[in-house]
N, C-alpha and C positions, 0 to 999 in steps of 0.2 A: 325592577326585580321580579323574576318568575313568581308565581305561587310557588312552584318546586321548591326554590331555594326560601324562599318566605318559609315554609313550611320545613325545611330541613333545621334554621335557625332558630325557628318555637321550639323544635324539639331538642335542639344541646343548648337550649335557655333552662328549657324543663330540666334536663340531665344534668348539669354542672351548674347551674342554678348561680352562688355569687362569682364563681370563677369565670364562668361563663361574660357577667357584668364587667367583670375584674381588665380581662383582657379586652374587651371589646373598648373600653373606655383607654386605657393606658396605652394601647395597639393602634385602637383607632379613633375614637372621638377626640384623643389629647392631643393624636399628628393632627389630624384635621382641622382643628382648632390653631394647634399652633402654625399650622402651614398658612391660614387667613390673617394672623395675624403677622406676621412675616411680608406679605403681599400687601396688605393694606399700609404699612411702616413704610416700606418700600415706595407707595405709589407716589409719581410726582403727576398726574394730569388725569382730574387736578390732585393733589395732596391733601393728603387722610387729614381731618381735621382731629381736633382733640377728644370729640365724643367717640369718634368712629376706632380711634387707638384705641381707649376706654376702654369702648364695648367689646373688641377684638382680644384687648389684654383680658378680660375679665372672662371670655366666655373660656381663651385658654387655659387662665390661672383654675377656672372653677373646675373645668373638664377635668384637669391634673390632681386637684385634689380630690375630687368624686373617685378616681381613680382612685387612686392611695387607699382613700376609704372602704371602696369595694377589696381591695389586694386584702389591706387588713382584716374585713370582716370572711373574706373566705378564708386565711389562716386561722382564723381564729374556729371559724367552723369546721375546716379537716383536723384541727387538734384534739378538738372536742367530739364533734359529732359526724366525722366522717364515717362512713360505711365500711366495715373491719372483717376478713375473715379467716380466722385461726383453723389448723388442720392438724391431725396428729393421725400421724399412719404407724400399719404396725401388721402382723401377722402371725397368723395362726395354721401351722405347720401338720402334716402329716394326718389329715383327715382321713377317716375310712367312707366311704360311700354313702355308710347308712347313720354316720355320725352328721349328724343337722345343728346348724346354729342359726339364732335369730335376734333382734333387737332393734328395740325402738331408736334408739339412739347413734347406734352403729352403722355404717353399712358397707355391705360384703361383697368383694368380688372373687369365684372361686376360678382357682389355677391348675387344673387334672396334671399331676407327675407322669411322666413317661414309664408305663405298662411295663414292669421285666416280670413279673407272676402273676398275671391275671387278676391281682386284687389291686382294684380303682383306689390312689391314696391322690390327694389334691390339697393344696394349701390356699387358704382363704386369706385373703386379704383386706385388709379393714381399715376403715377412713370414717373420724370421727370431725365435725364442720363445728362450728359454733365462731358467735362474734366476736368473743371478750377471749381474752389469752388463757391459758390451760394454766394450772398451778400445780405444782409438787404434789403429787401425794391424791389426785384428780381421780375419782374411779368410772371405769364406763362400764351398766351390766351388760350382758348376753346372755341368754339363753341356750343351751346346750343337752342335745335329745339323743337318744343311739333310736330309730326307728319309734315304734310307742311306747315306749319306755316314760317315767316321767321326766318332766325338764328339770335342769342344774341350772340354778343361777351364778354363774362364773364373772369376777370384774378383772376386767386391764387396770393398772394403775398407769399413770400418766408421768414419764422422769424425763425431767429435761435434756438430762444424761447419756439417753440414748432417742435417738435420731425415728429408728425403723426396729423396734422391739421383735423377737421373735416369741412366741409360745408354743407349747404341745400341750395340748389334755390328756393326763394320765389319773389310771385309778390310783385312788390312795385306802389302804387298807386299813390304817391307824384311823383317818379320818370319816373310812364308810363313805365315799364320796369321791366324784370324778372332779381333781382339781388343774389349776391352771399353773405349768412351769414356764419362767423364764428361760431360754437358750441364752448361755452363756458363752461368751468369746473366749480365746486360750486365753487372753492378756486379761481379761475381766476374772476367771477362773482364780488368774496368778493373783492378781491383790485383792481381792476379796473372798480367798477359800473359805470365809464362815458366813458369807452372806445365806440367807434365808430363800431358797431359789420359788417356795411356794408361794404365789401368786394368792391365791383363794382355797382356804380349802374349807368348807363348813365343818359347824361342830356338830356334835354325836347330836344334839336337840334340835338342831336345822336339819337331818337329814331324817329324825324320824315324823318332824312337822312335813317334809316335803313329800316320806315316801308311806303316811298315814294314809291304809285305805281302809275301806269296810273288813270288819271281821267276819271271819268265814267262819260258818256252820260245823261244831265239830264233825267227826267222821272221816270216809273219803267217799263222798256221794256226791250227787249230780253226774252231769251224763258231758260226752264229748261234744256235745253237740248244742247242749246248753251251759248254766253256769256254774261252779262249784269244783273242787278239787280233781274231778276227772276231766274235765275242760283244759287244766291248765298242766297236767300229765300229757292230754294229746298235743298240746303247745310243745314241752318238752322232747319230745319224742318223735316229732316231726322236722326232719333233717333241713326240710324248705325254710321253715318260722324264720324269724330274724331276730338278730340279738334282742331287740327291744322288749319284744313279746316275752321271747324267753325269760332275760331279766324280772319283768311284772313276773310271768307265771311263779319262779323260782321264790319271788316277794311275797306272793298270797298264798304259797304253801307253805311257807318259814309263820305264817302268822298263826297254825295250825298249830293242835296242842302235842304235846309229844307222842303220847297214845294215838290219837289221829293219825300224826305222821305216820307212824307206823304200822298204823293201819293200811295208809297206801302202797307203803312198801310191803306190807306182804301179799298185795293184789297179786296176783297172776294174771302177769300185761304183758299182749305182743304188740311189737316182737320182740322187748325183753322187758324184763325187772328195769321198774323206777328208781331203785338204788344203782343199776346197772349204769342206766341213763345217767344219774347226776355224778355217778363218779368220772364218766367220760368229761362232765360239766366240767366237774374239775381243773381238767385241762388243757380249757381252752384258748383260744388266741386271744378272746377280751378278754380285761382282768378285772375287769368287773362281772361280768356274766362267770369268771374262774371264781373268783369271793363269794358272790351269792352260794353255790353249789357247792363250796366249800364249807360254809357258815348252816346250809342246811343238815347236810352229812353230820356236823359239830354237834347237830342239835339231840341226835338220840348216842345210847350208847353204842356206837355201832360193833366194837369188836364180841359184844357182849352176844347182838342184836344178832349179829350173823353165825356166832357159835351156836346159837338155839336153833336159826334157823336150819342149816348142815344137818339139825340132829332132830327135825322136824318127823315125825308119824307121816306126814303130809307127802307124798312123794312129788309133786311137782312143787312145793313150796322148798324140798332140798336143793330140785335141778334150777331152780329160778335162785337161789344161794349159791349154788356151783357157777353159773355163770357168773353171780356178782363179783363171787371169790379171783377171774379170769383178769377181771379189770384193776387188781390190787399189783404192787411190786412182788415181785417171789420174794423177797423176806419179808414186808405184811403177809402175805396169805401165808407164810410156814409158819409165823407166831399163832396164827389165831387158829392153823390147826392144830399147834402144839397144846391146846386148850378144847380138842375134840377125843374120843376116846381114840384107842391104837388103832383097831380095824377100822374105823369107820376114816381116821384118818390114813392110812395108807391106801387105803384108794382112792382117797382125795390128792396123796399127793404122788400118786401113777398119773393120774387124768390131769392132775397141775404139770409136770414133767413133758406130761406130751404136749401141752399147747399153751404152755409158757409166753408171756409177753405176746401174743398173737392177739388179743383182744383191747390194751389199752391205747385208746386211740385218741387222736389228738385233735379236735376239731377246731377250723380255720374260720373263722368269719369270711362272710361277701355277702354281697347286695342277692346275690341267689339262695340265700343260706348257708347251713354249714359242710365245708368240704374237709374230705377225707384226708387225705395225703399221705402215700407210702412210699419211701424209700429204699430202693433195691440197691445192690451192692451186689460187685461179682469180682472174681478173676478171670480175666479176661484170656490168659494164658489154660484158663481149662474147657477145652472145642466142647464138651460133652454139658456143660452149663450153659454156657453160649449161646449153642446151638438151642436149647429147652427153653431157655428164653426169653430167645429169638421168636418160637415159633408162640411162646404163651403170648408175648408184648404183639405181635401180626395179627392172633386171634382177636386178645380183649380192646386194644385200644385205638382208638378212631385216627385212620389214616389213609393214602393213599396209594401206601409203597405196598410192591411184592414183595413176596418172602423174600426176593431176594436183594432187594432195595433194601429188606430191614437187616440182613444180613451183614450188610455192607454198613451201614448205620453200627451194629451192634460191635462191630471190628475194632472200631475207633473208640468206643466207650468202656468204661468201669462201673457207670452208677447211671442210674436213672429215677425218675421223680414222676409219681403218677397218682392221679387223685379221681378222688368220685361223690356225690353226694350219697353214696346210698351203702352204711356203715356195713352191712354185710357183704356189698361186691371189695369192700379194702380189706377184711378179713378174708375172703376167699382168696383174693391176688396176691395176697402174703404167705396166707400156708402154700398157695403154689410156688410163686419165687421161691420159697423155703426146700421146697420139694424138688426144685430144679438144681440147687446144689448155692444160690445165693443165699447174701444176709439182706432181710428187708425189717425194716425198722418203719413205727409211725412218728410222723414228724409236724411241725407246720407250715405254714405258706412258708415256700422258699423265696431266698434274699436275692438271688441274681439266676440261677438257674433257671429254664423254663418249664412247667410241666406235662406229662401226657394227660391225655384225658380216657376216661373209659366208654368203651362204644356202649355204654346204657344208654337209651334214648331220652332224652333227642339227640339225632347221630349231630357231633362236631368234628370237624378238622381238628389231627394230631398237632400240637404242640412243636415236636421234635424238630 
């Protein structure tokens, strides 16, 4: 025998260990044995004497039972102590970009969705290993971040029940916390319509242990540039930031005393008012980042806040109110100036009239920050809208068609979808849509349509 094969059979000795014994005895030492003793019964010249049958019988009957013995002791060791490995798979659906998961226990493989609006959504896939079998009721944690935001401890339960689990993370407002739903089948829907579809959701004392930071310094002092309530205003107010940031910033201001707060809010900050900023917070694409800026607004009075302010001595402290006032629904802003005096409110609401709905904007999450996104509307049957446009969408938005290629483009369409990071070019492009004889509306990330982009730099390829 080579070394090679010497050395291939140390090693499935080592590997299978009694089975390895098991076969090689019952396969091979027990023919071999009994094949000698068959040949030696057999021989006449001269004929096996009675020791030599004996020894022949014996060495087969023993070979046979070593065998036996090996078979037994390796059943007995794959019942017991064979090497076992349990899997439980399962998925976590509809990711955004800047949404991060992690776990010691877990581990992930992520799957990017096919692109219809430019915001990156991906589902993660997740595989949980261990030896010993998974039981009912089994939790696995993870971890769960929007960019630097703090982390969510979210758990999978583990049901025999279903095979390939789906989840989504959504925010939950009741809870103050991003919890984990099960995706339900129609037929699972049908007999279980009062199942409890929340996965995890912490209570009000796990989410203020998780999201306890340092107490901020009344006032609204410190600077942009270092730490303290103006720091985290230029967080807000910077279109690029990302959810996560935002979220913290929106956290460490909520921690402020109400006077404080309001202290900020009556800052005179470009390029607008702080209450301006969070009311757009409001309504945002996350809903978490929409709750926080909900829940701060909650905190002062504001309809109260903003009558005083309108009717402030201060004359940029009125005009940084007038815009706040831009970002409310037209019947909020006509309540709260039915609670201004006559004059002062009818030329509040001549300047509300004229630029109505033109400032509440809707911002979109993405991994570049928050985008704009307006929607234009036309009749397409009117040449003289069209045509205006025609030539406004050639000017503003990154492409490479001539006017007359957008022309041709423009024939075929009724609506169109165009976004920007930069809150003041979506207000511009809307009072002009407006002006062209179109309806343009703020929206958020569209579901199947694709959108233009604005030639602000850095120039990109249109959309269309």
């Amino acid at each position: 025998m080579s070394s090679d094969a010497l050395l291939k059979f140390t090693e499935l000795a080592f590997q299978y260990g009694p089975f390895f014994f098991a076969i090689l005895f019952v396969l091979g030492v027990s023919r071999w044995s009994y094949k000698v003793f068959t040949e030696t019964s057999r021989r006449t010249d001269p004929p096996a004497g009675k020791k030599d049958l004996g020894a022949a019988r014996a060495v087969f009957v023993g070979s046979f039972i070593v065998g036996i013995v090996l078979v037994g002791a390796a059943v007995v060791w794959w019942l017991g102590y064979r090497p076992r490995v349990f899997v439980f798979r399962g998925e976590i659906r509809d990711l955004q970009e800047y949404e991060l998961v992690a776990s010691e226990s877990m581990y992930f493989r992520p799957e990017p969705k096919q692109t219809i609006d430019e915001i990156l959504l991906r589902n993660e896939h997740f595989v949980v290993i261990q030896t010993h079998p998974f039981k009912k009721g089994e939790w696995f944690d993870f971890d769960f971040s929007k960019g630097r935001a703090k982390r969510n401890r979210l758990r999978i339960p583990y049901d025999p029940s279903d095979d390939y689990p789906k989840f989504t993370v959504q925010w939950d407002d009741k809870a103050q916390a991003n919890v984990l739903r099960r995706e339900v089948s129609a037929d699972a829907r049908f007999t279980l319509p009062f199942t409890n579809q929340v996965v995890h959701a912490a209570s009000v004392q796990d989410i203020v242990s998780q999201r306890k930071v340092a107490a901020t310094s009344p006032g609204c002092g410190g600077s942009s540039q270092g730490s303290g309530p103006k720091l985290f205003i230029a967080v807000l107010q910077d279109s690029r930031s990302d959810v996560g940031n935002k979220i913290v910033a929106l956290e460490r201001l909520n921690q402020l005393s109400t006077s404080a707060l309001e202290d900020c809010f009556r800052v005179v900050n470009r390029p607008e008012p702080l209450l301006a900023t969070i009311l757009d917070l409001t309504r945002h694409s996350d809903k978490e980042l929409s709750y926080r800026a909900n829940e701060l607004v909650k905190k002062i009075d504001f309809d109260s806040y903003l009558v005083r302010q309108l009717q402030s001595p201060d004359t940029d402290m009125r005009r940084s109110a007038e815009r706040v006032l831009l970002k409310l629904d037209s019947t909020v802003a006509k309540q709260i100036l039915g609670r201004v005096p006559k004059q002062r409110s009818a030329e509040l609401v001549a300047k509300l009239g004229s630029q109505s709905n033109t400032q509440q904007l809707m911002p979109t999450a993405s991994p570049q920050g928050d985008r704009y996104y307006v929607k234009a509307t036309w009749d397409p049957r009117n040449s003289s809208t069209v045509d205006c446009l025609t030539k406004l969408f050639n000017r503003e938005l990154t492409s490479n068609r001539t006017l007359d290629q957008e022309r041709s483009l423009m024939k075929t369409r009724g609506e169109r979808l165009v976004y920007w990071y930069d809150k003041a070019w979506s207000t511009y492009i809307t009072k002009e849509i407006r002006s062209c004889g179109g309806s343009a509306t703020f929206v958020h990330a569209p579901s199947v349509s694709k959108p233009d982009r604005s030639k602000a730099p850095p120039p990109r390829e249109d959309g269309s």
